[in-house]
N, CA, C and O atoms as a Tripos MOL2 file, in Angstrom:
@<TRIPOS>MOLECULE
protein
  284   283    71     0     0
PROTEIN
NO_CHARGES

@<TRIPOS>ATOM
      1 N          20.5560  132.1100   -2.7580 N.3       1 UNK1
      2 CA         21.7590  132.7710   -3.2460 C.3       1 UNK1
      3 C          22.8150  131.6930   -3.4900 C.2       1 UNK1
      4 O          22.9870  130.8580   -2.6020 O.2       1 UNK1
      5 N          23.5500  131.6320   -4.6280 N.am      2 UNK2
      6 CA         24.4990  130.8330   -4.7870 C.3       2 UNK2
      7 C          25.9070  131.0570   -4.8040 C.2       2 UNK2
      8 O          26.4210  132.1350   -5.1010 O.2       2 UNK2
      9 N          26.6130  129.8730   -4.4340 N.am      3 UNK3
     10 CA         27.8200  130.3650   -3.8790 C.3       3 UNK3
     11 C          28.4450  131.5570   -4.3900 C.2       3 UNK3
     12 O          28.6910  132.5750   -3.7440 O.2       3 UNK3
     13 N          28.7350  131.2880   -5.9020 N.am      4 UNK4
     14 CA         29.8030  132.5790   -6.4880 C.3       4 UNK4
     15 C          29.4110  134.1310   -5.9290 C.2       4 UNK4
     16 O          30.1470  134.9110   -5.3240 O.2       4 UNK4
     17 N          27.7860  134.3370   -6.4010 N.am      5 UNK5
     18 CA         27.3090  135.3020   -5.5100 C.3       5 UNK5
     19 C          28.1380  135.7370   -4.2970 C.2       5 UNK5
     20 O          28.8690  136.7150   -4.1430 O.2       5 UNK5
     21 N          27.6890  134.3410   -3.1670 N.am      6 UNK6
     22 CA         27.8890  134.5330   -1.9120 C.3       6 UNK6
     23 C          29.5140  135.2810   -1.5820 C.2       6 UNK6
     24 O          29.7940  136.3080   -0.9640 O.2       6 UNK6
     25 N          30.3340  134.3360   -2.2390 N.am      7 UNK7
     26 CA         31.7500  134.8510   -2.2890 C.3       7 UNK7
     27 C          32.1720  136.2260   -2.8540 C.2       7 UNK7
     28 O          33.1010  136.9540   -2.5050 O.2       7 UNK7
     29 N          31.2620  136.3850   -3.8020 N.am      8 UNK8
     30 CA         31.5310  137.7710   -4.9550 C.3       8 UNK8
     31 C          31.0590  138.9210   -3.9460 C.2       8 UNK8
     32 O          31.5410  140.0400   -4.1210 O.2       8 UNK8
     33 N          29.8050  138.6480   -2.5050 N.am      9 UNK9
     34 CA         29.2570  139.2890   -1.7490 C.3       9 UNK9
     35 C          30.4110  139.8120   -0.7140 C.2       9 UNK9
     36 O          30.7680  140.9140   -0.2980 O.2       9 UNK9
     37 N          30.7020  138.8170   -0.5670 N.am     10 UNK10
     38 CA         31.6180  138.8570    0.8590 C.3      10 UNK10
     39 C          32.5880  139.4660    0.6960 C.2      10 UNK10
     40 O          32.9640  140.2730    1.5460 O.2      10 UNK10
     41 N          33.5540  139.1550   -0.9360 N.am     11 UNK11
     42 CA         34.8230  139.8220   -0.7810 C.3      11 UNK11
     43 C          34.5630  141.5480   -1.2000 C.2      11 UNK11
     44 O          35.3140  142.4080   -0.7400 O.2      11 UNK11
     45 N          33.5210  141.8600   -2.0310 N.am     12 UNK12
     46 CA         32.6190  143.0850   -2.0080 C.3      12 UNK12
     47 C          32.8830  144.1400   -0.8710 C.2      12 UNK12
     48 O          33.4240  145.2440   -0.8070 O.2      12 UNK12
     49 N          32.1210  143.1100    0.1700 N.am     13 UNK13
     50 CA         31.9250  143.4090    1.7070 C.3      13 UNK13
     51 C          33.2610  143.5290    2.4480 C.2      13 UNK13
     52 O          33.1690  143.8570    3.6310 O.2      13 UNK13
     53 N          34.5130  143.3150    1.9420 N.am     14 UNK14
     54 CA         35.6480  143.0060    2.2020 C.3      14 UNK14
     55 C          36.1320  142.1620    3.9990 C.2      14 UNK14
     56 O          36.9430  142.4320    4.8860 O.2      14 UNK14
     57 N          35.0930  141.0950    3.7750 N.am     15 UNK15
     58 CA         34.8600  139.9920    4.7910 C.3      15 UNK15
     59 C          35.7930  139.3580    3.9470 C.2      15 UNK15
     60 O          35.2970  138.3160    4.3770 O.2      15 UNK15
     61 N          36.5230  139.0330    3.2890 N.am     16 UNK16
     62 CA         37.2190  138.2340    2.0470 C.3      16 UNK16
     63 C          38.2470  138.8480    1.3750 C.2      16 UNK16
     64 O          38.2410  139.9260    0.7790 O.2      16 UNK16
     65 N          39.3290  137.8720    1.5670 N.am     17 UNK17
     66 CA         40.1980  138.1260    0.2380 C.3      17 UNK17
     67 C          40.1150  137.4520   -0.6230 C.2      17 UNK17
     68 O          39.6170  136.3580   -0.3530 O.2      17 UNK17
     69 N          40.5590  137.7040   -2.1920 N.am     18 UNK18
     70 CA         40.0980  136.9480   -3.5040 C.3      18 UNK18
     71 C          41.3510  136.6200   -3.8300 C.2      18 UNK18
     72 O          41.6740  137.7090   -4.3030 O.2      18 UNK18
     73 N          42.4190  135.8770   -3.9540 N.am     19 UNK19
     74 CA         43.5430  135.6270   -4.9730 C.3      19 UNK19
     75 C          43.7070  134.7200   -6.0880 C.2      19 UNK19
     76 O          43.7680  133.4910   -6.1020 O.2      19 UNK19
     77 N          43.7680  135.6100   -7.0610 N.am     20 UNK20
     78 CA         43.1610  134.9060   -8.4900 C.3      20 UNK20
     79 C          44.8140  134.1760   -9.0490 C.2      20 UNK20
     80 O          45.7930  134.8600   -8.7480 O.2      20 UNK20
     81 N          44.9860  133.3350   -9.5410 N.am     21 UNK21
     82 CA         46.3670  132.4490  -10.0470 C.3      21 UNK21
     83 C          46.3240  131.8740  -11.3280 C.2      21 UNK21
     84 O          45.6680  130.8730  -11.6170 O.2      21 UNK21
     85 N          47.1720  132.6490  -12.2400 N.am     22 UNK22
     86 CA         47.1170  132.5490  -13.2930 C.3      22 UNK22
     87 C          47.7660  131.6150  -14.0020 C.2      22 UNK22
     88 O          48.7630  131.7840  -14.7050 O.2      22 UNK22
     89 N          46.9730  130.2880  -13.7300 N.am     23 UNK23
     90 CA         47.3150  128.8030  -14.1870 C.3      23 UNK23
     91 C          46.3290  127.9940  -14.8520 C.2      23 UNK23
     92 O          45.1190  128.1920  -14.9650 O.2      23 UNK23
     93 N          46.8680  127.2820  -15.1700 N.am     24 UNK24
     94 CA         45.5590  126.1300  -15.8780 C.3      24 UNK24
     95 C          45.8630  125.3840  -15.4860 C.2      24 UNK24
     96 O          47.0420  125.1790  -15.1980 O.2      24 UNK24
     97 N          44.6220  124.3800  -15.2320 N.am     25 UNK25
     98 CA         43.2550  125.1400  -14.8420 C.3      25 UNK25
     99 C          43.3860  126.5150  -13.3680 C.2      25 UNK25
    100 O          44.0750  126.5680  -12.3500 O.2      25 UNK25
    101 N          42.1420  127.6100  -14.0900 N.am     26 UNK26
    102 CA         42.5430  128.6910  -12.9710 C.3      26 UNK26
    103 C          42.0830  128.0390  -11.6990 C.2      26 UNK26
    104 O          41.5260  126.9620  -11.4890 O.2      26 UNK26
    105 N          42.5650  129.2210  -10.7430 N.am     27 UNK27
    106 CA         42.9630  128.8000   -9.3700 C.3      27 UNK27
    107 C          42.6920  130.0310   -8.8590 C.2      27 UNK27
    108 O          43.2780  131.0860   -9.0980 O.2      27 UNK27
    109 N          41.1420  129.6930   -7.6570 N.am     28 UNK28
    110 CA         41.2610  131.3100   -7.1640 C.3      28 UNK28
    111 C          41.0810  130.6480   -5.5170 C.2      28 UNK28
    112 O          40.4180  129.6720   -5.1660 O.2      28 UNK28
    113 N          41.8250  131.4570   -4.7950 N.am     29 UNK29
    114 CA         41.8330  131.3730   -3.5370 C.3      29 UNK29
    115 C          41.2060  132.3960   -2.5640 C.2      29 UNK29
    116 O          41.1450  133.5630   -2.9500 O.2      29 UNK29
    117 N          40.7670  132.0970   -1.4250 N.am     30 UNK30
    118 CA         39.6600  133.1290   -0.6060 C.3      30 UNK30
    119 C          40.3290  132.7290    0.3460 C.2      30 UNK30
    120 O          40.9800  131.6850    0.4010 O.2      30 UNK30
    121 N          40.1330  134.0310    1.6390 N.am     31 UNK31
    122 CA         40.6160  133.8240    2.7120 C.3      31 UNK31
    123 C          39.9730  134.8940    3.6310 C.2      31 UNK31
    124 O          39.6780  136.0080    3.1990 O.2      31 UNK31
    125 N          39.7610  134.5000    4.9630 N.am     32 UNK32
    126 CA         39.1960  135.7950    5.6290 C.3      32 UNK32
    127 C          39.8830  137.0070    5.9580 C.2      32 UNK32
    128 O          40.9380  136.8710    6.5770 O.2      32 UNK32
    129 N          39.3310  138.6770    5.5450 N.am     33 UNK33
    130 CA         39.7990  139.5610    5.6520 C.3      33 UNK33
    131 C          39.8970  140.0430    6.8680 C.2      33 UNK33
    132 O          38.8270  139.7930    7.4230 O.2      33 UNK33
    133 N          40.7180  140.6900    7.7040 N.am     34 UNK34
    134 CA         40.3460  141.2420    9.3740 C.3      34 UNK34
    135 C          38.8070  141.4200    9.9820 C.2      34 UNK34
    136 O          38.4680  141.1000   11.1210 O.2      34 UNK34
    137 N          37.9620  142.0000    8.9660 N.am     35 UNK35
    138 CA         37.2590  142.5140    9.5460 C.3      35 UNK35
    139 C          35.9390  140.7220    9.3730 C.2      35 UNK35
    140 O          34.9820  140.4700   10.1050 O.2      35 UNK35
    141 N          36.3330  140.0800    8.4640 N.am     36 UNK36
    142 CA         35.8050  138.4830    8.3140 C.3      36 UNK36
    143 C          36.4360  137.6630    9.6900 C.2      36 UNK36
    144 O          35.7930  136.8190   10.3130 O.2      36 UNK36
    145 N          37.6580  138.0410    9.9820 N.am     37 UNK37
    146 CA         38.0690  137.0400   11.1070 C.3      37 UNK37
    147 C          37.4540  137.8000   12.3280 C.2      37 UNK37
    148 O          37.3390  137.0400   13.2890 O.2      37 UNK37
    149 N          36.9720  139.2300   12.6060 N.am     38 UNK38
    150 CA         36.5600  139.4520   14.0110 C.3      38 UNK38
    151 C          35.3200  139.3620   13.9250 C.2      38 UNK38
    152 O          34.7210  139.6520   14.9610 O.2      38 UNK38
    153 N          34.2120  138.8200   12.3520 N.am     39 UNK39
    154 CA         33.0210  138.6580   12.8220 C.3      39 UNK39
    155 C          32.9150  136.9120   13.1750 C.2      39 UNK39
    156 O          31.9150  136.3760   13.6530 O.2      39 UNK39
    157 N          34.1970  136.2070   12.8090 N.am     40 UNK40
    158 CA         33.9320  134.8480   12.7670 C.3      40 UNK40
    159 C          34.0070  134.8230   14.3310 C.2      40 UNK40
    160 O          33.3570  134.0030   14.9790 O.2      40 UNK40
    161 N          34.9330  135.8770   14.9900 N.am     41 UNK41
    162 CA         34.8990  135.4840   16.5330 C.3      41 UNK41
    163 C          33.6220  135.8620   17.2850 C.2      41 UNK41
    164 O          33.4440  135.5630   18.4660 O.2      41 UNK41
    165 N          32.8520  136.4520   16.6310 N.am     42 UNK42
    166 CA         31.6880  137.1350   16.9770 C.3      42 UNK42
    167 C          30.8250  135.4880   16.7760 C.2      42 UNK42
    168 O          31.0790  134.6660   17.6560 O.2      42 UNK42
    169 N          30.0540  135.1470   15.8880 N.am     43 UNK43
    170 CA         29.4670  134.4330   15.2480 C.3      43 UNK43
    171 C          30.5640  132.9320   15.6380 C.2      43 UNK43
    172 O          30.5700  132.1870   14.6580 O.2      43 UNK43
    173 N          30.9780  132.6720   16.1930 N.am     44 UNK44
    174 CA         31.3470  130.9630   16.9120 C.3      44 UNK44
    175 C          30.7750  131.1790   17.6240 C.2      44 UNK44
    176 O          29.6320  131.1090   17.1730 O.2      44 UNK44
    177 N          30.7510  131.4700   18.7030 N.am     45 UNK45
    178 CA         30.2660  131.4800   20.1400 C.3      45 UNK45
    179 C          28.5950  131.0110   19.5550 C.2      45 UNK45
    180 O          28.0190  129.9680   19.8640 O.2      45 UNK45
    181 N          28.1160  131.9780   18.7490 N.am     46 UNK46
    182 CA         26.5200  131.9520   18.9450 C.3      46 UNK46
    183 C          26.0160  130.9930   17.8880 C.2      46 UNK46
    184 O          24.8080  130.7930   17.7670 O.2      46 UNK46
    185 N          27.2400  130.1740   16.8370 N.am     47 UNK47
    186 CA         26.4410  128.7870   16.3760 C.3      47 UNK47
    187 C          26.8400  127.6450   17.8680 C.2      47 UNK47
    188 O          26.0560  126.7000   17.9610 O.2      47 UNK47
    189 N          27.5650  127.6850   18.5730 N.am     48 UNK48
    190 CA         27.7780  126.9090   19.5480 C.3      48 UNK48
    191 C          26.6930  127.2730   20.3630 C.2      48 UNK48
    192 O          25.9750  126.3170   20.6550 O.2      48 UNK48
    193 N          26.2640  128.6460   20.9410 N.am     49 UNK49
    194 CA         25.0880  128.2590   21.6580 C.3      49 UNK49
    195 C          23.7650  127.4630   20.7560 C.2      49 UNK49
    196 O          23.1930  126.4990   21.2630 O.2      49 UNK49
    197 N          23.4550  127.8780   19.6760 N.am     50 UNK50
    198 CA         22.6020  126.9620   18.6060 C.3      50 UNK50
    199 C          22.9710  125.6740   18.6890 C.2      50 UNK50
    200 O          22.1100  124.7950   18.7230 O.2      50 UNK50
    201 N          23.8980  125.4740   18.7190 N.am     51 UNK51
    202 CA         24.3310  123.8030   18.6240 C.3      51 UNK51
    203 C          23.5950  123.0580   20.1470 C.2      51 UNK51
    204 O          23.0070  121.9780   20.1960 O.2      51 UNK51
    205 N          23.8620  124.0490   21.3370 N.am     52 UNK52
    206 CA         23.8920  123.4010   22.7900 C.3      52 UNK52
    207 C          22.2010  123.5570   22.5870 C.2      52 UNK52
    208 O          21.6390  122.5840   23.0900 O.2      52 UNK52
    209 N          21.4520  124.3240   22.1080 N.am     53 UNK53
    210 CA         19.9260  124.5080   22.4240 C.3      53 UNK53
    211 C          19.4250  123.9180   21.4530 C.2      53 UNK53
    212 O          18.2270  123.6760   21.5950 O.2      53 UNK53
    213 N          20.0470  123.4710   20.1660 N.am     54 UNK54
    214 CA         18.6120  123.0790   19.3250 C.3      54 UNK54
    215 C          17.7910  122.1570   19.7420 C.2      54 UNK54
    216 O          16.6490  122.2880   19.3010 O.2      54 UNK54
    217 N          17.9510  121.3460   20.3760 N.am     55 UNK55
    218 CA         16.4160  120.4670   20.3800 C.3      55 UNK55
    219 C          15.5000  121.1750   21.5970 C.2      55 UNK55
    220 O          14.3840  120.7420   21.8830 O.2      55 UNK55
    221 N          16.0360  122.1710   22.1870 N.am     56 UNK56
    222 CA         15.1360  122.6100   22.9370 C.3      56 UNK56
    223 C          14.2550  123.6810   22.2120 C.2      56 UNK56
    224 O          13.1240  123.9580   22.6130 O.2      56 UNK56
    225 N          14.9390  124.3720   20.9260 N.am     57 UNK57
    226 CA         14.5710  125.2590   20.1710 C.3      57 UNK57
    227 C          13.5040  124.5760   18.8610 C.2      57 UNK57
    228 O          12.6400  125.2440   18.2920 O.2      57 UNK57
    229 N          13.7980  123.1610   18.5750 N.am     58 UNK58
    230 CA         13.2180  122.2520   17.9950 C.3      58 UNK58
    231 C          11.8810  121.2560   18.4530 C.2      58 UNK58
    232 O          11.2530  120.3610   17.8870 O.2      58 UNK58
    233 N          11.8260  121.7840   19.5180 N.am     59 UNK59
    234 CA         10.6260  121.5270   20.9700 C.3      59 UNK59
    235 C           9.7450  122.4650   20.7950 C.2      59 UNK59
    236 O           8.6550  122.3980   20.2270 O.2      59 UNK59
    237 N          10.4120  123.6150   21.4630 N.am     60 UNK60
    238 CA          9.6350  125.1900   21.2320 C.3      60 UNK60
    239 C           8.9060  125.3420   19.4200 C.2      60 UNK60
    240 O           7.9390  126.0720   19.2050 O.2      60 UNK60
    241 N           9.4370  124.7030   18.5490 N.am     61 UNK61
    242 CA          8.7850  125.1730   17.3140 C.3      61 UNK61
    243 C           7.2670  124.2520   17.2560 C.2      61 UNK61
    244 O           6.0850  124.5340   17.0620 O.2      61 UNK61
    245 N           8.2820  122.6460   17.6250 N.am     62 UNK62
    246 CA          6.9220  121.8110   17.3000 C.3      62 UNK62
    247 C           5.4730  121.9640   18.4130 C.2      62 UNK62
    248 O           4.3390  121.5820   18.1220 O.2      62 UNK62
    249 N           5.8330  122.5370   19.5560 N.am     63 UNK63
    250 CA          4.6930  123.1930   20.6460 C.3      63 UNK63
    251 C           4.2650  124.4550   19.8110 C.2      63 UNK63
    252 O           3.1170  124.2950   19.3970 O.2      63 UNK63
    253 N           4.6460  125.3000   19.5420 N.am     64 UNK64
    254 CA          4.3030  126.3250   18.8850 C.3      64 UNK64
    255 C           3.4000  126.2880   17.5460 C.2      64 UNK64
    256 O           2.4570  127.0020   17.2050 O.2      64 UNK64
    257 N           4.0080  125.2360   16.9350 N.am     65 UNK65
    258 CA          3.2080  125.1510   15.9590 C.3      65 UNK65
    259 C           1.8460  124.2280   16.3070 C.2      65 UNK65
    260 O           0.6830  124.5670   16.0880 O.2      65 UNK65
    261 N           2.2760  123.0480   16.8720 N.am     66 UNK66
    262 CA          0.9060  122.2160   17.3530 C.3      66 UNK66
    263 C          -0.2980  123.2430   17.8840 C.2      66 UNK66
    264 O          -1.3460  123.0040   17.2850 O.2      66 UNK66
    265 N          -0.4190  124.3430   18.8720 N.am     67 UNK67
    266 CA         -0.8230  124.9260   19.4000 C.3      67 UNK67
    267 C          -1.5130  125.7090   18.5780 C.2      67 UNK67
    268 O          -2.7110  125.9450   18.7320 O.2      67 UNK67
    269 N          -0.6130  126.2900   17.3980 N.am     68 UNK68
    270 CA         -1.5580  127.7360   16.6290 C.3      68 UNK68
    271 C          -2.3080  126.5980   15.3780 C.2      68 UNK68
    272 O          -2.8700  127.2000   14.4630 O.2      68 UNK68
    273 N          -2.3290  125.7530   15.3340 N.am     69 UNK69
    274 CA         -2.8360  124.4850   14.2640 C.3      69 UNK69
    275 C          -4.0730  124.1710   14.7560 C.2      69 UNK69
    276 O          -4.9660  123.8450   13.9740 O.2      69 UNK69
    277 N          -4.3530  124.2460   16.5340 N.am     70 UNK70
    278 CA         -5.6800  124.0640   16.9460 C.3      70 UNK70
    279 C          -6.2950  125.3390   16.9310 C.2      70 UNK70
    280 O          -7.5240  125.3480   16.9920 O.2      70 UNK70
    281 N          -5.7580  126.2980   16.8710 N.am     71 UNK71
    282 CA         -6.6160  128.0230   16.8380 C.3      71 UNK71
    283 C          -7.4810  128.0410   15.5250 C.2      71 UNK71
    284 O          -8.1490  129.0340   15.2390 O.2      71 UNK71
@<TRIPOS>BOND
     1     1     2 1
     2     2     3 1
     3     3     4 2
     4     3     5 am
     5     5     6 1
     6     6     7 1
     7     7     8 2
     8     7     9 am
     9     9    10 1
    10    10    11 1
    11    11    12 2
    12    11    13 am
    13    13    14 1
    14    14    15 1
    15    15    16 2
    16    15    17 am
    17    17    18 1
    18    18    19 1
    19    19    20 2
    20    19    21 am
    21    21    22 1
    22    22    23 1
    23    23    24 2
    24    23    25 am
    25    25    26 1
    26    26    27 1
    27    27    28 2
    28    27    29 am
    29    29    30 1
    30    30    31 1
    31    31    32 2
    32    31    33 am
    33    33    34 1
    34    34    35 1
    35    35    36 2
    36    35    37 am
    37    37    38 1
    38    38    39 1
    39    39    40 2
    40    39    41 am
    41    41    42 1
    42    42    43 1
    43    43    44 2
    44    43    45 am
    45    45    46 1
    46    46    47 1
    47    47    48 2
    48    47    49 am
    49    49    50 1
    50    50    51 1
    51    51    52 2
    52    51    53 am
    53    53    54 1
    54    54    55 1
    55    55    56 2
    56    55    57 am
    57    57    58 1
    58    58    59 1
    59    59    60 2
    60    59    61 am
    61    61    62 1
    62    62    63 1
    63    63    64 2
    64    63    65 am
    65    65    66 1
    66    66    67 1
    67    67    68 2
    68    67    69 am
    69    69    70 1
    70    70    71 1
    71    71    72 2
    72    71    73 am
    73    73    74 1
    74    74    75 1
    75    75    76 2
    76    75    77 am
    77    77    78 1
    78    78    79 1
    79    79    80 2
    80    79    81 am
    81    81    82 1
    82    82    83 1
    83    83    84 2
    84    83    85 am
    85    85    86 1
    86    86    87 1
    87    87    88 2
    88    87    89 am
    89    89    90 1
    90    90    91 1
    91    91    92 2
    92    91    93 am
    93    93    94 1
    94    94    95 1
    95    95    96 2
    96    95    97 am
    97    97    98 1
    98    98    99 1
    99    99   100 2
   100    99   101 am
   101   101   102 1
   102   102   103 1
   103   103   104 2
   104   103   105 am
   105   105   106 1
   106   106   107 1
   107   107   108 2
   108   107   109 am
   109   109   110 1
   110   110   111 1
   111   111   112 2
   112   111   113 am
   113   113   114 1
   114   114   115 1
   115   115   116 2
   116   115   117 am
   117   117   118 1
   118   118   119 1
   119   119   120 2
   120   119   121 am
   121   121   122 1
   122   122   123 1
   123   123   124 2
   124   123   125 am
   125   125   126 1
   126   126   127 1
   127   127   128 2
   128   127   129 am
   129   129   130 1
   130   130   131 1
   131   131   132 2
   132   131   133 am
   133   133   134 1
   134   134   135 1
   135   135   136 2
   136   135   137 am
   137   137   138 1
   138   138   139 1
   139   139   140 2
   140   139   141 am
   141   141   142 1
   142   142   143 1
   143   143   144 2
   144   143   145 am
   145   145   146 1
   146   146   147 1
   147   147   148 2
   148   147   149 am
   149   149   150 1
   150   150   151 1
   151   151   152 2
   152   151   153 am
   153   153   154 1
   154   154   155 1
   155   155   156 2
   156   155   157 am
   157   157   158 1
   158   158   159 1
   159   159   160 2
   160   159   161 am
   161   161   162 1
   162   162   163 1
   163   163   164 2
   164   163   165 am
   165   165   166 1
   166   166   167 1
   167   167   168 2
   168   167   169 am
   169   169   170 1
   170   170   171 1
   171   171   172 2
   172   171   173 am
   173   173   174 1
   174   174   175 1
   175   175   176 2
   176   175   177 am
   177   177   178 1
   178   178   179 1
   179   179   180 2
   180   179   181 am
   181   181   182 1
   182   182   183 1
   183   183   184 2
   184   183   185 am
   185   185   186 1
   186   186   187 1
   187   187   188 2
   188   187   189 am
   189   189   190 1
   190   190   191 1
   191   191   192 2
   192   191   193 am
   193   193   194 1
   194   194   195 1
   195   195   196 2
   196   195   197 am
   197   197   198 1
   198   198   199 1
   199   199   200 2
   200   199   201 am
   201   201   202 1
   202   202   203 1
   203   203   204 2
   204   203   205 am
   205   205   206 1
   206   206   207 1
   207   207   208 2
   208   207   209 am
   209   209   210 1
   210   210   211 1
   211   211   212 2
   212   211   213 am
   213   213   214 1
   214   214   215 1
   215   215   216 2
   216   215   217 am
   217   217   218 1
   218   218   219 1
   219   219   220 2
   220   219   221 am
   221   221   222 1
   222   222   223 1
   223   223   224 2
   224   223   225 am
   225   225   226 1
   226   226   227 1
   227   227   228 2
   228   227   229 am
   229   229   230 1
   230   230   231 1
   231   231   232 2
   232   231   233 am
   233   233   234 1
   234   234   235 1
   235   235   236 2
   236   235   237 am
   237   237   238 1
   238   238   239 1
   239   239   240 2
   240   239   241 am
   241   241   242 1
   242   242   243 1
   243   243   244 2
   244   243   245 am
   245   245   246 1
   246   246   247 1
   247   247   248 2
   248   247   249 am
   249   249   250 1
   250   250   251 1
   251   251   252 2
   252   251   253 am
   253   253   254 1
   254   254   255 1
   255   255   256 2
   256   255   257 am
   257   257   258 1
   258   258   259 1
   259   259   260 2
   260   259   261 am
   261   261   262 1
   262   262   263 1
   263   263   264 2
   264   263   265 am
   265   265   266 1
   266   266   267 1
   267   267   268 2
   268   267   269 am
   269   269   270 1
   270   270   271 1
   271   271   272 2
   272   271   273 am
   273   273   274 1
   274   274   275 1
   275   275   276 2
   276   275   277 am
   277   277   278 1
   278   278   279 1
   279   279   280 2
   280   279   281 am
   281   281   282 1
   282   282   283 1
   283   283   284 2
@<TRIPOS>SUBSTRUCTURE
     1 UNK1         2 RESIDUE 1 A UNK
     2 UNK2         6 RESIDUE 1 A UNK
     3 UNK3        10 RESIDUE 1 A UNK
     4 UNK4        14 RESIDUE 1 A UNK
     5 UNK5        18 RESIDUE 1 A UNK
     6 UNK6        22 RESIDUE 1 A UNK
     7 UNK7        26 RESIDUE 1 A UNK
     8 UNK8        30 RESIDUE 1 A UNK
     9 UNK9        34 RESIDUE 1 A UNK
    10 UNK10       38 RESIDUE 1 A UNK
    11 UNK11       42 RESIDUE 1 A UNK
    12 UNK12       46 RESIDUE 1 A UNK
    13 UNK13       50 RESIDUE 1 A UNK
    14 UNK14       54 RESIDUE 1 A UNK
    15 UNK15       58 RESIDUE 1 A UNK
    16 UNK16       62 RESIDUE 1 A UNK
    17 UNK17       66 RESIDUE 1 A UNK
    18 UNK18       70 RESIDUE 1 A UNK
    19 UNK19       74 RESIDUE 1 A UNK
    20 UNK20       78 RESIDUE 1 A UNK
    21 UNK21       82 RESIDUE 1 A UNK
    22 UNK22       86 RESIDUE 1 A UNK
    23 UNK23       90 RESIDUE 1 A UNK
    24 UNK24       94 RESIDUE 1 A UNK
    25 UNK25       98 RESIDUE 1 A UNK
    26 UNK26      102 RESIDUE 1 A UNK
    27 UNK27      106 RESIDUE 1 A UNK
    28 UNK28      110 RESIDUE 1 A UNK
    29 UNK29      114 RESIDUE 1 A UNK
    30 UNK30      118 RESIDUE 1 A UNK
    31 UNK31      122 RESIDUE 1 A UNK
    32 UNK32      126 RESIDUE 1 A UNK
    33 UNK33      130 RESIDUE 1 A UNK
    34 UNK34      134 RESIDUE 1 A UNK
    35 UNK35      138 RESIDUE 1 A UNK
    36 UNK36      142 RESIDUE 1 A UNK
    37 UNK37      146 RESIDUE 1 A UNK
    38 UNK38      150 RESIDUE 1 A UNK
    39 UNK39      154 RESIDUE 1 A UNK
    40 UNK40      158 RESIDUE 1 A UNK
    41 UNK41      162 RESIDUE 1 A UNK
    42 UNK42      166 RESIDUE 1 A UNK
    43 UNK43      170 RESIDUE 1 A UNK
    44 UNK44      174 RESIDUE 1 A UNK
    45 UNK45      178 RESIDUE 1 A UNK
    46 UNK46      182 RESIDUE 1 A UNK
    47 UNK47      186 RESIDUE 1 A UNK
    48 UNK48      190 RESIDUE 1 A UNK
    49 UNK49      194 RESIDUE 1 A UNK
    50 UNK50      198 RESIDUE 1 A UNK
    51 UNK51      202 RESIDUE 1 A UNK
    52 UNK52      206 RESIDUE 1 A UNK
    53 UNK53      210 RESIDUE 1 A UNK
    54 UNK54      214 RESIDUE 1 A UNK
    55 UNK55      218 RESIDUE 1 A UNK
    56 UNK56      222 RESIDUE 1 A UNK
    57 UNK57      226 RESIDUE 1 A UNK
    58 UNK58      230 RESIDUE 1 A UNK
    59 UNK59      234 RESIDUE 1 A UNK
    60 UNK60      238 RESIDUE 1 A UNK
    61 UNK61      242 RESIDUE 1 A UNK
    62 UNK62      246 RESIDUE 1 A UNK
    63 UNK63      250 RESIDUE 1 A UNK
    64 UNK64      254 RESIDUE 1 A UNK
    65 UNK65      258 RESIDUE 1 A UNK
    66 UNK66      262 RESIDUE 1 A UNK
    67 UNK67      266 RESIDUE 1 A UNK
    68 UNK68      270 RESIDUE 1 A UNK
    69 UNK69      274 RESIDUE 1 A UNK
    70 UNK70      278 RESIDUE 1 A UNK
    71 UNK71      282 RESIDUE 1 A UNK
């Protein structure tokens, strides 16, 4: 999925505000909507636990995979 998408998704989703500025060159600005800022508080916490575990999670894949490679 590419960005414009992604953005065109989100403010859709109204995770996003869009403010379009009618200049040259145009100028559009994004910003998180309420319901975008209480999932960002949701979603920190759990890329920070990702951050504290990946190589243990990066362990677990390469055992996992070594293992079903001899089956």
């Amino acid at each position: 999925m590419d960005r414009v998408h992604t953005l065109r998704q989100l403010h859709e989703d109204g995770l996003v505000t869009r403010t379009a500025y009618a200049e040259v060159p145009p100028r559009v600005e994004y910003a998180l909507a309420p319901p975008g800022r209480g999932l960002h508080e949701i979603v920190t916490p759990l890329i920070g636990w990702v951050s504290d575990h990946q190589d243990e999670i990066r362990a677990n894949r390469s055992r996992a995979s070594t293992s079903s490679s001899r089956s």
